[in-house]
C-alpha positions, 0 to 999 in steps of 0.5 A: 500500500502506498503512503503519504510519501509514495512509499511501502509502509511498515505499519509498527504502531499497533498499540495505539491501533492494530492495522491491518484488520483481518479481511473479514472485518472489513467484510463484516462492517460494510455487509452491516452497512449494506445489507442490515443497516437497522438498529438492535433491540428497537421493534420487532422487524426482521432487520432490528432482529438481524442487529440484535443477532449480531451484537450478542454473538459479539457479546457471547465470543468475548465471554467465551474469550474472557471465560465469563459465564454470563454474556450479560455481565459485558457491557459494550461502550465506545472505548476503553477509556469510556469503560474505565470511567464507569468502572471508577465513577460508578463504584467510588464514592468520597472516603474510598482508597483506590491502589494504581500503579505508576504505570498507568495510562491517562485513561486511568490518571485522570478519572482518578484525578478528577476523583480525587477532588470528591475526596477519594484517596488515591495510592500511587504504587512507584514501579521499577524503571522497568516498569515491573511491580513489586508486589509486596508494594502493594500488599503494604499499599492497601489499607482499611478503606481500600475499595479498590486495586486498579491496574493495566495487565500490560503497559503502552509506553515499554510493554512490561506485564503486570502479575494480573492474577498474583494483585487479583489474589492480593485484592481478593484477599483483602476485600478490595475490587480489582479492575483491570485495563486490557487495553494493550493485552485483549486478544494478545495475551490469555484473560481468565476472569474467574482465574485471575479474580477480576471483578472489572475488566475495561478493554478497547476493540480496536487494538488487539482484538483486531476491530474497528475504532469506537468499540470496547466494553467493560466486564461486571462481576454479579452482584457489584452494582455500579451507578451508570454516568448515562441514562436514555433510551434502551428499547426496553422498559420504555414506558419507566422514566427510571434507567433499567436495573438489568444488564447490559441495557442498564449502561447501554443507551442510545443506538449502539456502534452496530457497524463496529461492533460487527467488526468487533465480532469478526475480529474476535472469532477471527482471533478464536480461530487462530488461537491467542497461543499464535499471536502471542507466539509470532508477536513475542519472535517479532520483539525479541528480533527486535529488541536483538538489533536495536540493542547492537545500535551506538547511540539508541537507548530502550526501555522496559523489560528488554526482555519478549517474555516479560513484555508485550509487542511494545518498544521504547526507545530513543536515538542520542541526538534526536528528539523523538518526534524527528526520529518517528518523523524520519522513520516515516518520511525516508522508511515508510516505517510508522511509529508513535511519539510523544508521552504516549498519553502515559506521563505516569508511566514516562515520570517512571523510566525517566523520559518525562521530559523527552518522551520516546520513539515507540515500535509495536509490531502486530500479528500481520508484521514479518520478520522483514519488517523488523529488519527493515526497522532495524536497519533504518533506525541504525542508518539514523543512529550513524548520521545523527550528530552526539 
């Protein structure tokens, strides 16, 4: 595919969003569009049925996924970022303690910030340079009035995992709800509600789970009630002025992103048919390629685990000399290589590894990436190691 500069592009941005889409995806999206077209759960006809059909498929391959029992307990909003807002400012309340990680995203920080000017207390647990956890910091982090740990299972900015199931366990075990933010692992890594003590599961549609934009959703334990921030039409119980108390209708109103959630659909049984086992696979041989060249390069600096077992297809780094914005700029313009710079949205995460002033250069190849696309990369960032003057 030609680019911007009428060039190959070598697409290594996939934490931010996963592109190519597996070509039923796109099939599915326009297949809604053209031949369905009508809104789920409104009426009776047999194309409001179709819509209906298909978003609950979507919802019951993301239960199978996510080994939740009860397909109802998924709610499916715009993005993730929606999603963790309902997981914190349904749930908080003025008095309650909250435990994160110094590696969260935005999406997280400032909901949380927000709260925090209500009177919720919020513990900021400091990781490693790495961005690895100590998961003593955290057992010592909770206290009386702690309501909840939240947590991301992987980070955007160096890839580092986080030991979901070992903080589910400590959150468990002192009566705490945890809430976990997938977005940069749902699809790549395995999630098991039940078995890694998850009461809230916020993930994105567009990243791993190879789907469109404007889909994600967020997992409910029963019996945890949670407030909804809106309230509208559902198509049920519509002659009630009150908001109905069942799920999903009770956080979803208005017509939802069909079209995307199609997609989603498609993109999930895409991922069931190949197995989470492949991905993880092929984009952990991608990384350690990766993370092999660049560290024989004079002048490049990486961060995080620098170590595919430890950490997702997520890569870090800088070039001596070069800002990050004229690194990515350079790669796209004189490679076709497409990277991401900046914070990342993830300044807690850049004030722990030491680039809060700087930022990074950030490479994440995906499932549709080949070995030649990182030797590429390898050797364009080399060639700008050479010529760049520290």
């Amino acid at each position: 595919m030609k680019g911007l500069f009428s060039m190959d592009i070598t697409y290594l941005d996939n934490a931010a969003t996963s592109w190519p889409k597996p070509e039923c995806v796109y099939r599915a999206v326009d297949r809604f569009n053209r031949e369905i077209g009508a809104n789920p759960g409104r009426g009776s006809h047999r194309k409001t049925i179709e819509a209906g059909m298909l978003v609950l498929e979507t919802r019951e391959m993301l239960a199978g996924l996510f080994n939740v029992k009860d397909s109802s307990r998924i709610v499916f909003m715009p993005n993730v970022t929606y999603a963790l807002n309902l997981a914190l400012k349904g749930i908080l309340n003025p008095g309650d303690h909250v435990v994160i990680s110094s590696m969260e995203h935005n999406a997280v920080a400032r909901p949380l910030h927000a709260l925090e000017q209500t009177g919720v207390e919020v513990s900021v647990v400091q990781c490693a340079p790495d961005g690895s956890l100590d998961l003593r910091d955290v057992e010592l982090a909770v206290k009386a009035n702690t309501r909840m740990i939240c947590m991301l299972h992987a980070s955007n900015l160096t890839g580092t995992i986080m030991p979901v199931e070992e903080v589910g366990r400590i959150a468990k075990e002192r009566g705490a709800l945890f809430l976990v933010d997938a977005a940069q692992t749902a699809g790549v890594l395995p999630i098991d509600v039940e078995a890694q003590h998850i009461d809230l599961l916020a993930f994105t549609g567009h990243k791993g789970l190879l789907g469109p934009q404007g889909t994600g959703g967020l997992y409910i334990r029963p019996g945890l009630e949670v407030r909804p921030l809106v309230e509208g039409g559902t198509g049920s119980l519509s002659e009630e002025l009150s908001q109905p108390d069942f799920l999903p209708d009770r956080f979803e109103s208005g017509t939802p992103n069909t079209p995307g959630l199609a997609g989603l659909g498609a993109g999930v049984r895409y991922l069931l048919e190949v197995g989470i086992e492949k991905v993880r696979r092929h984009e952990q041989e991608l990384t350690e390629l990766l993370l092999c060249g660049l560290k024989e390069i004079k002048g490049v600096t990486l961060y995080g685990p620098c170590d595919s077992r430890r950490q997702t297809a997520v890569v870090s780094l800088n070039v001596a000399g070069l800002d990050c914005g004229e690194l990515c700029f350079m790669l796209d313009r004189n490679y076709g290589i497409i990277s991401r710079s900046g914070l990342h949205c993830s300044p807690l995460a850049h004030r722990t590894i030491g680039t809060i002033k700087k930022g990074t250069c950030r490479l994440s190849p995906g499932f549709f990436n080949t070995p030649e696309d990182i030797e590429k990369t390898v050797r364009a960032v080399a060639e700008i190691a050479r010529e760049s003057k520290w």
